[in-house]
N, C-alpha and C positions, 0 to 999 in steps of 0.2 A: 504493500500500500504506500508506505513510503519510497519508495520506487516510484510509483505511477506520478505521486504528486510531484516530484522533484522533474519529471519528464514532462511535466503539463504547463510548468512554473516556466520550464527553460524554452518550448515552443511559446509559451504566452509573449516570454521577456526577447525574444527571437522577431515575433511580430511587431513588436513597438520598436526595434532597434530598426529594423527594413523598412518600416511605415515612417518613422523618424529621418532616415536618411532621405528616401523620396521627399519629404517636406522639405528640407535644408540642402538638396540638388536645383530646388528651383519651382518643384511641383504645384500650382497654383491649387483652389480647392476645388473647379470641378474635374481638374486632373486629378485629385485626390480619389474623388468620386468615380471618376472613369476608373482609376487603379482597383479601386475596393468591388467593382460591380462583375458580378460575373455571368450577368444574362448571354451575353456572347456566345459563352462556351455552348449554349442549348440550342444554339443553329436556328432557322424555320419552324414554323408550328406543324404539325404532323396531322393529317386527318385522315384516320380510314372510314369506309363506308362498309357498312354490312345490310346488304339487300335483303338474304333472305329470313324470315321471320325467325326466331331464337325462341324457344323457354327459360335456355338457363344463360346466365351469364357472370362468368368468373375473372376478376384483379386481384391479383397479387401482386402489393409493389414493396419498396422497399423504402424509395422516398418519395412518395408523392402521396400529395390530398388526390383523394377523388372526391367526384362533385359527380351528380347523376339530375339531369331533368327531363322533361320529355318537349315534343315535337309532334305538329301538325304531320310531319314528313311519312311516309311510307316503309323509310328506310333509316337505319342507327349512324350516329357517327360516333368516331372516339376519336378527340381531339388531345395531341400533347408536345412536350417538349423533350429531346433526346438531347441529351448532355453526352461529350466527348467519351466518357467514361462510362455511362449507360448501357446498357446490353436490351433491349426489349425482343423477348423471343413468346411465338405463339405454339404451345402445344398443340400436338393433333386434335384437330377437333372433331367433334363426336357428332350426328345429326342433332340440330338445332340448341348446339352448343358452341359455346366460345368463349376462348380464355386467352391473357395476357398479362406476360409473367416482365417484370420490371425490376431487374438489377441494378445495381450502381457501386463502383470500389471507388473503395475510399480516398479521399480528392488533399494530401498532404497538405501542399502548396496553397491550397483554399484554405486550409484548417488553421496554418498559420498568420496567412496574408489578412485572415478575420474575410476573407471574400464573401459577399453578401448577394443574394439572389430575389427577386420579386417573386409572390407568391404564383404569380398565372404560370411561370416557369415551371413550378413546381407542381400542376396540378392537373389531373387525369379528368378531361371535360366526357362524359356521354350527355350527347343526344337521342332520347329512348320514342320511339311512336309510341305513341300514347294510348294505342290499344293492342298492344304486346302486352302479353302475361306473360313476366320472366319470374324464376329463382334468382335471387341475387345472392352472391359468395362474392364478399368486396374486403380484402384486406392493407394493412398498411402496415410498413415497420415505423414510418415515422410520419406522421401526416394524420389532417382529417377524411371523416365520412359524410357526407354532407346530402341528404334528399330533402329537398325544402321546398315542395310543392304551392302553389298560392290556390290549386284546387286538389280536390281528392283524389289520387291515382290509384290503381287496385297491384301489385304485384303477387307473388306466389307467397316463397319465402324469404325472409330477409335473415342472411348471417352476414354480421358485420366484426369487424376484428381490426385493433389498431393499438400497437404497443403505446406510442404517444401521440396521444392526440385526440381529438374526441368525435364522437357521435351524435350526429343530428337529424333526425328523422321528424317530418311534419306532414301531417294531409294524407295517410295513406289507407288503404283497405289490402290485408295479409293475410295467408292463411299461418305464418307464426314470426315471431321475431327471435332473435339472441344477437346482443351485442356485449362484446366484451372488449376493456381495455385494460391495459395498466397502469399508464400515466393519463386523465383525461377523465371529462364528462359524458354523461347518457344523455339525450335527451330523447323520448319519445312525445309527441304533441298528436294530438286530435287522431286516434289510430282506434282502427275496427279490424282485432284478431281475432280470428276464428279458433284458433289454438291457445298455446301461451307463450307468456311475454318472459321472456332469460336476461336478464341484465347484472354485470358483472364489472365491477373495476375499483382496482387497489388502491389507487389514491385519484380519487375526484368525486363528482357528484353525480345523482342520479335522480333527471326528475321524469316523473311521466305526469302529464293534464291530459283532461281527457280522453280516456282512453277503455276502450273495452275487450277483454280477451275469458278467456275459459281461468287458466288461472295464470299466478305473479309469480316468479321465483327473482329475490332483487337480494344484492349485496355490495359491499362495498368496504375495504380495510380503512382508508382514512377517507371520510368524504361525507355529506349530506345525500338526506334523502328525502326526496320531497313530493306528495302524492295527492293531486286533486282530480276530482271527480272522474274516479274509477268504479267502474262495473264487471263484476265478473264472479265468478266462486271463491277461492281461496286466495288467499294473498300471503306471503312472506318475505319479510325486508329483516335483513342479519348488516349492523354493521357493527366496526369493531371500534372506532373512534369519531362519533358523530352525529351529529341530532336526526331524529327522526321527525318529520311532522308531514300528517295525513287530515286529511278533510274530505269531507262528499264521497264517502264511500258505499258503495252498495254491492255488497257481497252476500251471495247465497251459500256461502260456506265457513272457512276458521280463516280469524286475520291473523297473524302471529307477528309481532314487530318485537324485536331483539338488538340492543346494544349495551357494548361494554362502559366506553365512557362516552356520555351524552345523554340528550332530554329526548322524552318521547311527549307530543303533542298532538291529541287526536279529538278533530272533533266533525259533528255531521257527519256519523256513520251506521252505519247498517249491516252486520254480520250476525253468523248463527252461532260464535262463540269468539271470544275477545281475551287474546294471552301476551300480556306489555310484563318488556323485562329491561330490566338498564343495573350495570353494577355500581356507574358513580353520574349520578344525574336525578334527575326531577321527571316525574311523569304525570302530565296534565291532560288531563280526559274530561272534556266538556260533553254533556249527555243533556236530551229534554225531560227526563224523568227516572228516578230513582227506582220504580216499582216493577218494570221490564229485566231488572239484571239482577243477578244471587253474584254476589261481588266477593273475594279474595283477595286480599288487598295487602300488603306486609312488607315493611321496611327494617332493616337493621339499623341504623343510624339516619334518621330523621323521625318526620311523621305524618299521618295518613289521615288526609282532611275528608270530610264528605260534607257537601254543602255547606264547608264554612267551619262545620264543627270536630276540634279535635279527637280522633280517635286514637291516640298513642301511635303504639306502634302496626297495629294489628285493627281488621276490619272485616268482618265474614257478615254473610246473611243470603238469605236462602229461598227469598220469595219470588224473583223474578225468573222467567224462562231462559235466558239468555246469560251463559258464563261469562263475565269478566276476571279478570285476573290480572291483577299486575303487582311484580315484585321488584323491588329498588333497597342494592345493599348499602349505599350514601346516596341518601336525596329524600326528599320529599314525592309522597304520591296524594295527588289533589282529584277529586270526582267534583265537577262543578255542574250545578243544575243551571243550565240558561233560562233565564226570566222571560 
């Protein structure tokens, strides 16, 4: 480790000595500018067309965003930039399949020079007809996922995958979703799954609005997680460092929200059994009536309000149809009746 830093330190003090001399040679600044840009290297924009009609369609890059929208046209385009160093090869493809695979080694002389690139450089454009039903398999080593429709498109399935970078899905009709990253946000917006929704990622956020699917599997190691007006059966959000907050929910099944440190916040919902956990946080559940739930309620260090009035530590009762449960080992667990 000490290794790597002493090599990162001497390429960092490497670039300010070569960047410095260019200044003090004569370099005015938008010589400066020209020195540091390295859209050049990416030649022409690239456009291929694919006539005939597709179900499935597969990216795998390595450094590029992809962006996906659709088109009046009859026919696909995939629009992009080929760097010096780029490799873009198409596997055989299979009837009413197609894929393209985007390499790139690694660029020294950029790494040190701090060379800077514009984002359209770096980004994989499709133009999809808009009454194509594909499978989508869209991944990224380094880069976004981006379908951000201004009306509702129907595709098949969507797997989305992007080590850094994040996921943006708006306006769509799916028969399932999964999206996973590791560095980087989820967003799912205004989506009608037939299936269920998969969302997974280590450090960033995960919201979905709007949204309706059979059931939720959601998680996240450090990040928020934020849930408005969802419809569906079962729901499960697990994260391990960060707030949960849910509202509008209407499930015909178990909601289960789970974190280690952070608040859980739920209100305006509707399930057939309610299980909030947090080991260092506060858990606030706003309800229109007490009389609907047989409530379990228990904290180790804090204390457990219902309507205002202290319950110590502990809260049980057994009239209502509908199990609530929520257990917090530091924090406070509050049941608030809305007036």
């Amino acid at each position: 480790m000490k290794f790597l830093v002493k090599v990162l330190l001497i390429i960092f003090v490497l670039g300010l000595v070569l960047s410095a001399a260019g200044f003090f040679m004569g370099m005015n600044l938008e010589e400066m500018q020209t020195f540091f840009d390295d859209n050049e290297s990416y030649g022409e924009q690239i456009v291929l067309t694919i006539d005939d009609e597709l179900n499935e369609l597969i990216i795998d890059a390595s450094t590029r965003h992809i962006h996906l929208s659709v088109t009046a046209n009859d026919y696909m385009t995939i629009k992009y930039y080929k760097h010096e160093k780029d490799t873009f090869t198409f596997p055989e493809q299979g009837l009413g399949s197609y894929e393209l695979v985007q390499r790139e080694r690694f660029n020294f002389f950029s790494f040190v020079l701090f060379k800077t690139v514009s984002k359209d450089r770096l980004t994989i454009e499709i133009e999809m007809p808009e009454t194509w039903l594909l499978n989508l398999e869209l991944s990224t080593n380094v880069g976004e996922i981006r379908l951000d429709h201004e009306s509702v498109i129907t595709y098949k399935a969507l797997n989305l995958e992007s080590d850094t970078g994040s996921i943006y899905v708006k306006n769509v009709n799916i028969d399932s979703f999964a999206g996973d990253v590791d560095t980087g946000s989820i967003a799912l917006i205004n989506a009608n799954v037939v299936g269920n929704v998969f969302a997974k990622s280590s450090t960033g956020k995960i919201t979905l609005n709007t949204v309706t699917a059979s059931n939720y599997n959601l998680s996240t190691s450090t990040g928020l997680v934020e849930l408005s007006n969802i419809t569906g059966n079962d729901l499960t959000a697990a994260v391990s460092t960060g707030r949960i907050t849910a509202s509008n929910l209407d499930l015909t099944g178990d909601l289960k929200l789970n974190t280690s440190t952070g608040d859980i916040i739920l209100s305006s919902f509707v399930a057939d059994s309610i299980k909030l956990s947090t080991s260092t946080g506060e858990i606030k559940v706003t309800v229109q009536s007490l009389s609907i739930y047989s409530f379990d309620l228990k904290t180790s260090t804090g204390k457990v309000y219902v309507d205002g009035d202290n319950q110590g530590t502990r809260h049980t009762s057994s009239s209502g149809t509908v199990d609530l449960d929520a257990t917090a080992s530091t924090g406070d667990i509050k049941i608030i009746v809305q007036g």
